[in-house]
NUMARMAR-558179 format. One record per residue (C-alpha): residue number from 1; x, y, z. Coordinates in Angstrom, 1 decimal, always signed. Example, Ala and Ser with C-alpha at 12.3 -4.5 7.8 and 13.67 -1.06 7.14 Angstrom:
BEGIN
{torza 1,{+12.3,-4.5,+7.8}};
{torza 2,{+13.7,-1.1,+7.1}};
This chain:
BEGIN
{torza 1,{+0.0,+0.0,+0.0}};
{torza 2,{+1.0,+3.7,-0.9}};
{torza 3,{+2.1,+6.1,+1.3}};
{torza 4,{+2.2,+9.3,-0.8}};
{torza 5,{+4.1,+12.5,+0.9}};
{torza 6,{+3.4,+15.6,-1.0}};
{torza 7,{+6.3,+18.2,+0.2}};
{torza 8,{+5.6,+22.1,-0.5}};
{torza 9,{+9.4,+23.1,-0.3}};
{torza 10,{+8.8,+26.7,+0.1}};
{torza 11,{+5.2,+26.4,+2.6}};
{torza 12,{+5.4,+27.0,+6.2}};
{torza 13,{+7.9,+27.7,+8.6}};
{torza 14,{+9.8,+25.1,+9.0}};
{torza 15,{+12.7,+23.3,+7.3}};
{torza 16,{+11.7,+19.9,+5.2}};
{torza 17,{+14.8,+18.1,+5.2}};
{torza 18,{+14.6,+16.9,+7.9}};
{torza 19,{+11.4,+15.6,+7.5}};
{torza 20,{+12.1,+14.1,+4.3}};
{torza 21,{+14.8,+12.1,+5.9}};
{torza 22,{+13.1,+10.9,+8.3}};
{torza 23,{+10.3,+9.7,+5.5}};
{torza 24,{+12.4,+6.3,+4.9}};
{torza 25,{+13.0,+5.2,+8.4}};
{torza 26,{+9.8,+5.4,+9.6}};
{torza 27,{+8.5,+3.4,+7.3}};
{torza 28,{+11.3,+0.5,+6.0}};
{torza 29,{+9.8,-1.9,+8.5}};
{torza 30,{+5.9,-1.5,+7.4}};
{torza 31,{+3.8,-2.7,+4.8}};
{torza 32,{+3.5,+0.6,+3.4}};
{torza 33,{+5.7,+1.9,+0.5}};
{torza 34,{+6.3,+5.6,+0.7}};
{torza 35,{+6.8,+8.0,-2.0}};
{torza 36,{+7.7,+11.7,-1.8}};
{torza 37,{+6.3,+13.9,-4.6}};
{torza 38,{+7.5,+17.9,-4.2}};
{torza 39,{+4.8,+21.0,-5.3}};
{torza 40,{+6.3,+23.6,-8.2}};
{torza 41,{+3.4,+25.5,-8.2}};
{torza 42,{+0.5,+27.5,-6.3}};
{torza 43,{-2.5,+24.4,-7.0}};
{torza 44,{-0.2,+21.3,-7.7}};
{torza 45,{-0.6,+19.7,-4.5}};
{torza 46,{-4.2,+19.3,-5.6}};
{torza 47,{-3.3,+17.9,-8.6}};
{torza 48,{-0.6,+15.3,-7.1}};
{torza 49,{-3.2,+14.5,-4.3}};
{torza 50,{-5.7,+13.7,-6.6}};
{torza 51,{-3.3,+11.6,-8.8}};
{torza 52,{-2.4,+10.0,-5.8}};
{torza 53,{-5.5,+9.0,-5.0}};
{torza 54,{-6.8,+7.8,-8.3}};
{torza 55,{-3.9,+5.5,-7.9}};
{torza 56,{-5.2,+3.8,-4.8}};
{torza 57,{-2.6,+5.4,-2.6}};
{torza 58,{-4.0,+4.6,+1.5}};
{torza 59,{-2.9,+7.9,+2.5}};
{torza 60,{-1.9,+11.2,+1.1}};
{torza 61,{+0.7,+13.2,+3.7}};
{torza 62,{+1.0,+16.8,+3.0}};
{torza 63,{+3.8,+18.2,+4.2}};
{torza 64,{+3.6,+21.8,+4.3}};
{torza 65,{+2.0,+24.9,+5.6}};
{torza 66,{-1.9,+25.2,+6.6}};
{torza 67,{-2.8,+26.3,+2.8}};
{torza 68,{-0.8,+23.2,+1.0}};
{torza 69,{-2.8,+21.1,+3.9}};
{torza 70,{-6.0,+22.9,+2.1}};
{torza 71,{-4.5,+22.0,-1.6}};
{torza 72,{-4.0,+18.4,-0.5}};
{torza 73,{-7.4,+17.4,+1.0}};
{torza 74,{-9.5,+19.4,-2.1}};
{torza 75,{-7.5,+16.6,-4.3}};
{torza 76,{-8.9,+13.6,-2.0}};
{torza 77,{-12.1,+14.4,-1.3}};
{torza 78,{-14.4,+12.1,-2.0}};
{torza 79,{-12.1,+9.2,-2.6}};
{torza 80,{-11.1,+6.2,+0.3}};
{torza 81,{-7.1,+8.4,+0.3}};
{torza 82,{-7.0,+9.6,+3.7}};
{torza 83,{-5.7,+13.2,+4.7}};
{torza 84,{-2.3,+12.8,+6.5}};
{torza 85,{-0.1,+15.9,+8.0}};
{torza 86,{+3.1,+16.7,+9.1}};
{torza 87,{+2.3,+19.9,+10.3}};
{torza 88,{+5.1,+22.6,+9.3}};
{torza 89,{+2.5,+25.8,+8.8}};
{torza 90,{+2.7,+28.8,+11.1}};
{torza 91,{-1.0,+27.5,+12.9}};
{torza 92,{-1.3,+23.7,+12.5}};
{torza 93,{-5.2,+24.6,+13.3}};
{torza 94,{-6.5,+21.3,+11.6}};
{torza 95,{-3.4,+18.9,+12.8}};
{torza 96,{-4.1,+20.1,+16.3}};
{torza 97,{-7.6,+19.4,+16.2}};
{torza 98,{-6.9,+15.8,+15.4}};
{torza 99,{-4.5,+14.9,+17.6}};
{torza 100,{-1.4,+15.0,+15.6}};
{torza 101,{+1.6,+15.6,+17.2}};
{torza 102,{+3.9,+19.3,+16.4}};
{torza 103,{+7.0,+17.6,+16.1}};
{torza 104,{+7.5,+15.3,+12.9}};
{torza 105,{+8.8,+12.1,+14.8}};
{torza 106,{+5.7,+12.0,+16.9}};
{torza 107,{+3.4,+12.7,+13.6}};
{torza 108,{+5.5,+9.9,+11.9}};
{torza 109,{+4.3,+7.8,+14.8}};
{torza 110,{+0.8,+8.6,+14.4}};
{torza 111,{+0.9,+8.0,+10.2}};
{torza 112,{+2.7,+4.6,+11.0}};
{torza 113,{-0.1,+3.6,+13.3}};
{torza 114,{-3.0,+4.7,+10.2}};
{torza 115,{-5.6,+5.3,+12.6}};
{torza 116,{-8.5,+6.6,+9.7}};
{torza 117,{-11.9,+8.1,+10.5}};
{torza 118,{-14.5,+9.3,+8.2}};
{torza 119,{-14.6,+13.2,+8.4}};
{torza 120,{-16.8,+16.1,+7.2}};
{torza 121,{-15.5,+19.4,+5.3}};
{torza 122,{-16.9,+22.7,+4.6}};
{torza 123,{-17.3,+24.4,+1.4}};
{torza 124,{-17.3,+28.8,+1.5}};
{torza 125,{-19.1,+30.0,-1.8}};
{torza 126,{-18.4,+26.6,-3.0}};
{torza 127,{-14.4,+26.3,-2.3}};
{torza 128,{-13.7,+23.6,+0.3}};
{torza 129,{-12.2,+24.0,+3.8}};
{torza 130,{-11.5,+21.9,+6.2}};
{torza 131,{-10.6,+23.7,+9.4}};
{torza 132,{-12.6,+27.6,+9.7}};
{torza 133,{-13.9,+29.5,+7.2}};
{torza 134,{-15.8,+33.2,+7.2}};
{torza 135,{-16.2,+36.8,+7.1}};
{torza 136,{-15.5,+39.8,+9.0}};
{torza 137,{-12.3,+40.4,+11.4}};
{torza 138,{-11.0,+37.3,+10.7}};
{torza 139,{-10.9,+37.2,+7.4}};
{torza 140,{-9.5,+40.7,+7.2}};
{torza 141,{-6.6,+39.3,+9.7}};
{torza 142,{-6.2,+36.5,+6.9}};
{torza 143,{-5.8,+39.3,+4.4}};
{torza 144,{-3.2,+41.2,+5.9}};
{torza 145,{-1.2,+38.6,+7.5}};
{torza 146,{-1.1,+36.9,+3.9}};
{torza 147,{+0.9,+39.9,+2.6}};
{torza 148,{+3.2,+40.3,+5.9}};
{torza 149,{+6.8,+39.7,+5.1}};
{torza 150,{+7.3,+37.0,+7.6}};
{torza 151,{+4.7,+33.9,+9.0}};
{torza 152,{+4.8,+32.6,+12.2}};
{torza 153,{+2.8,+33.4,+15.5}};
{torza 154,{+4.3,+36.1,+16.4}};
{torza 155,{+3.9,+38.0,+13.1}};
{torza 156,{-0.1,+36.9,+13.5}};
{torza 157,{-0.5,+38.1,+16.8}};
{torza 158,{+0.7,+41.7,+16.0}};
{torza 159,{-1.3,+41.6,+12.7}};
{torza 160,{-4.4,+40.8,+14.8}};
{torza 161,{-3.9,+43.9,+17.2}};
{torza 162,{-2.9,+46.1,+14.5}};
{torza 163,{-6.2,+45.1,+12.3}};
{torza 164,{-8.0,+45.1,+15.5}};
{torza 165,{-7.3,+48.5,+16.7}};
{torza 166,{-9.0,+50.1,+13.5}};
{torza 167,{-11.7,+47.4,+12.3}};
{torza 168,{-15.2,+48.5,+13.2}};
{torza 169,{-17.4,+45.4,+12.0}};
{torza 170,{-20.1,+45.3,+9.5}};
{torza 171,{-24.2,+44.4,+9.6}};
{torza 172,{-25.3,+41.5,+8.0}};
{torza 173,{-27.9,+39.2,+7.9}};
{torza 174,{-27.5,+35.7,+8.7}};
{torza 175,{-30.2,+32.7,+7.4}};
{torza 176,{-29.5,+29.5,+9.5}};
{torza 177,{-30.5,+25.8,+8.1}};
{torza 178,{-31.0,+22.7,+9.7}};
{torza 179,{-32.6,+19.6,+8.1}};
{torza 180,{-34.5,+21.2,+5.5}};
{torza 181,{-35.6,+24.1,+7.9}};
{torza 182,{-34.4,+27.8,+7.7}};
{torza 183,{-34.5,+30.6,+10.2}};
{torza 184,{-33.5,+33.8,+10.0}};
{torza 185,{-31.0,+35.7,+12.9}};
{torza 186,{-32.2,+39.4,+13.0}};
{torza 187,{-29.6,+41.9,+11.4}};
{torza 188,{-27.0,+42.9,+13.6}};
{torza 189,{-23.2,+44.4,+13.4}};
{torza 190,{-21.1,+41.7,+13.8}};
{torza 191,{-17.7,+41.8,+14.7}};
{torza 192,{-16.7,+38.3,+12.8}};
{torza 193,{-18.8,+35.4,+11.6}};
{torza 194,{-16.8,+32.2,+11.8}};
{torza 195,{-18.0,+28.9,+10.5}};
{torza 196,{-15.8,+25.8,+12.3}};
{torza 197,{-15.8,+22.4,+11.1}};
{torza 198,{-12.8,+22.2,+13.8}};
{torza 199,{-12.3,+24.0,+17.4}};
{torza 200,{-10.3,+26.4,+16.2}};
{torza 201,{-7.7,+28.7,+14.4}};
{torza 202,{-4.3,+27.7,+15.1}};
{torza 203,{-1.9,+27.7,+17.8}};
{torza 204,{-4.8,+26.3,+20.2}};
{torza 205,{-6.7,+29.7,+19.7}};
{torza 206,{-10.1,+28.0,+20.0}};
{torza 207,{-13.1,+30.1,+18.0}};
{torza 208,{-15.4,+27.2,+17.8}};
{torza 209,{-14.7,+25.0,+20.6}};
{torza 210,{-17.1,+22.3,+20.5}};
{torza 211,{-17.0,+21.9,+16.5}};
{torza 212,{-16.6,+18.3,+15.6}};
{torza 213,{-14.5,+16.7,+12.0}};
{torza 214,{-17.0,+13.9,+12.6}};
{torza 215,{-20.9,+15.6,+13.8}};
{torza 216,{-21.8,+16.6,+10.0}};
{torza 217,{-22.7,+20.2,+11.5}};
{torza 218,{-20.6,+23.1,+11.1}};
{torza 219,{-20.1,+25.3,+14.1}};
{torza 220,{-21.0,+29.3,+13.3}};
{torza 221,{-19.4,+31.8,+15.6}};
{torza 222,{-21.7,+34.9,+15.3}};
{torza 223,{-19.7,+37.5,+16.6}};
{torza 224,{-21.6,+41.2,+17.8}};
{torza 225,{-19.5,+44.3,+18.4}};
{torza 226,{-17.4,+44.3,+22.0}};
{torza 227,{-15.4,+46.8,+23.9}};
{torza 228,{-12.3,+46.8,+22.5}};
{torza 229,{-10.5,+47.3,+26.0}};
{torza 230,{-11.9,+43.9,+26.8}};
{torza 231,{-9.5,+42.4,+24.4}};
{torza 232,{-7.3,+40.7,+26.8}};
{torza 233,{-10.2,+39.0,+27.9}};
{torza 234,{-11.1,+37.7,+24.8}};
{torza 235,{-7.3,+36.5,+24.2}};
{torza 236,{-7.6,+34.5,+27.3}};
{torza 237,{-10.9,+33.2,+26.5}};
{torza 238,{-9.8,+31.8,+23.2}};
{torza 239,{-6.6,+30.4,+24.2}};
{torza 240,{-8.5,+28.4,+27.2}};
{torza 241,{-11.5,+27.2,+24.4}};
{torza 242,{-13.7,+29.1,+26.4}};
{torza 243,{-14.8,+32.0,+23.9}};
{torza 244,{-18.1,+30.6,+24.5}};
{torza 245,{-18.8,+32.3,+27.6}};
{torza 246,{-18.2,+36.2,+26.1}};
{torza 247,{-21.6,+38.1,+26.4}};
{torza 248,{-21.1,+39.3,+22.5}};
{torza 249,{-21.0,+35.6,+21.1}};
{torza 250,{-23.7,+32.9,+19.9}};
{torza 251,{-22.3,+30.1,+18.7}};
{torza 252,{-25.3,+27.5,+16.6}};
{torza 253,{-24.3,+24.2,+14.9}};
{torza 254,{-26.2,+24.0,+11.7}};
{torza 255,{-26.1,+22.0,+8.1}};
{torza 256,{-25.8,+25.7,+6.1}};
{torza 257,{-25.5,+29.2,+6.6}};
{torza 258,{-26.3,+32.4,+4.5}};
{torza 259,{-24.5,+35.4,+5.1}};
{torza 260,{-25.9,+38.2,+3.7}};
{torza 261,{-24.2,+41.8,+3.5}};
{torza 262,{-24.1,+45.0,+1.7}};
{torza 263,{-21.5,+44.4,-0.8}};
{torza 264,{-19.0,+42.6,-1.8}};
{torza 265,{-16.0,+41.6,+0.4}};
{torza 266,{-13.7,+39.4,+2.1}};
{torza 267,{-13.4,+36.0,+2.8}};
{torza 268,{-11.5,+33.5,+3.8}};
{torza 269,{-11.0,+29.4,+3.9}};
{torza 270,{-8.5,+28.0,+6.2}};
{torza 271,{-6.5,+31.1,+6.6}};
{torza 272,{-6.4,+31.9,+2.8}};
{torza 273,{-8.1,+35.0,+2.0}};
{torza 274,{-10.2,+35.8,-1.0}};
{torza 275,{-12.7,+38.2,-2.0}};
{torza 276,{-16.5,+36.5,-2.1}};
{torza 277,{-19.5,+38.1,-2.7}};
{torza 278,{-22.3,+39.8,-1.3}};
{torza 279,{-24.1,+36.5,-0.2}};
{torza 280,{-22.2,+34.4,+1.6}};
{torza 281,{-23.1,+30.5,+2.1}};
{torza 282,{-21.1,+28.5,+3.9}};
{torza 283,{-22.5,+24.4,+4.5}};
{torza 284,{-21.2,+21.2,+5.7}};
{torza 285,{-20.2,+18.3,+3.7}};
{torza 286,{-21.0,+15.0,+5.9}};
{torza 287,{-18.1,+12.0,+5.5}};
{torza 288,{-16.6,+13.8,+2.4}};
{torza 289,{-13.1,+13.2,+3.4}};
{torza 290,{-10.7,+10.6,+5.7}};
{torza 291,{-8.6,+12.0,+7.7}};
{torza 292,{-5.7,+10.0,+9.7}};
{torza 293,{-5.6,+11.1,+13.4}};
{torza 294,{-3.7,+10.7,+16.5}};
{torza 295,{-5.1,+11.4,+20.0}};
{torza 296,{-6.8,+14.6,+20.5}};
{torza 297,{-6.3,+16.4,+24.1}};
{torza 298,{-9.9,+17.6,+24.0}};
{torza 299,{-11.5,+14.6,+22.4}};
{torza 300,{-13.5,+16.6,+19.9}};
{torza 301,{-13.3,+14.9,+16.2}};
């Protein structure tokens, strides 16, 4: 059985050689074969994935930042490849939901052990995601941090203050749906709205904290205005998956959402920004993906 590593030498923030060399010796002594395949341009992990799975291969490892993690899954969707990681992006926000360890020995371990489960995605005006998707602060954040010279956490937290100190939030108009059956949420300004199909961001910042891989729901994070002096608070909130406890945020699992706003805007899937239009619909794909995990610390897939 195949064992297909997709390496995006230029993605993320850390080095790949080393992960590369450890490819071999982690897997002499199983009854997997593994073969390393390296990205030359923006889309062709998508493409490799996809020919990877067509040709039967159990698992398909990206190795790469949180957007070639994105590239990889869109090519196996839908197929019996399973998603693997070795996380090396700036966040890790999907890898961390499922239990895979930061350092590549200990998410060798996990690939070697090929523990699969049958996962949902997300799709954002129709482009798949597999970790957050949305509008609003966050995918403004996303926007600006995409053009920063340098990645990392650091570099994201001082984008998020510096968007944070100006952004004033927009009104929109959300449509929920749930088996067939829609209801509207008034109009309100909202600060961010933030659909999870995992617990959170990255870095174990958690926006959607109960949001399952495995419940065929997405989690949406409607976000009102808040008192900007209360930031700390929020900071803390997040980072303890707690978020759900701030007065200015309603969090509802549903099967779709329609976001409706004035114009046209920002977006963004898994930390990739875009620009979307004025409606908005974000909805969950049930068991549209495998996934290899390892032993989440919150036991949420």
């Amino acid at each position: 059985m195949k064992v297909i590593f997709i390496v995006n030498p230029i993605s993320g923030t850390k080095s790949k050689k080393h992960i590369i060399s450890l490819i071999p010796k982690y897997f002499a002594d199983t009854e997997y074969t593994a073969e390393i395949k390296y990205t030359e341009y923006a889309g062709h992990a998508e493409k490799l994935a996809n020919e990877a799975a067509k040709d039967g291969a159990i698992a398909v490892v990206a190795v790469g930042g949180d957007g070639t993690v994105n590239e990889v899954a869109r090519g196996i969707v839908h197929t019996q490849s399973a998603l693997g990681i070795i996380p090396c992006g700036s966040g890790n926000g999907l890898a961390r939901h499922l239990g895979i360890p930061m350092s590549a020995k200990g998410a060798m371990e996990t690939l070697r052990k090929m523990n699969i489960r049958d996962c949902d995605y997300g799709k954002i005006c129709g482009h798949p995601f597999f970790c957050t998707a949305g509008v609003g602060f966050d995918a403004e954040v996303s926007d600006t941090f995409a053009r920063a010279g340098k990645r990392g956490l650091i570099t994201y937290l001082k984008t998020t203050i510096g968007v944070g100190l100006k952004y004033k939030g927009y009104e929109y108009e959300i449509e929920i749906e749930n088996d067939g059956k829609k209801e509207r949420v008034s109009s309100d300004l909202y600060w961010l709205i933030t659909a999870g199909n995992a617990a959170q961001y990255g870095n174990d910042f958690f926006i959607t904290p109960k949001a399952s891989v495995c419940d065929g729901k997405l989690d949406i994070n409607l976000w009102t205005k808040f008192n900007k002096l209360t930031s700390p608070i929020v900071g803390i909130q997040l980072a303890i998956a707690k978020i759900y406890h701030n007065p200015h945020v309603h969090i509802v699992s549903c099967d779709k959402v329609t976001i409706h706003r004035q114009e046209e805007g920002p977006i963004q899937w898994d930390g990739d920004p875009s620009h979307g239009p004025k409606d908005v619909v974000l909805e969950c794909v049930p068991k549209g993906i495998k996934m290899v995990v390892g032993k989440p610390k919150r036991n949420i897939l």
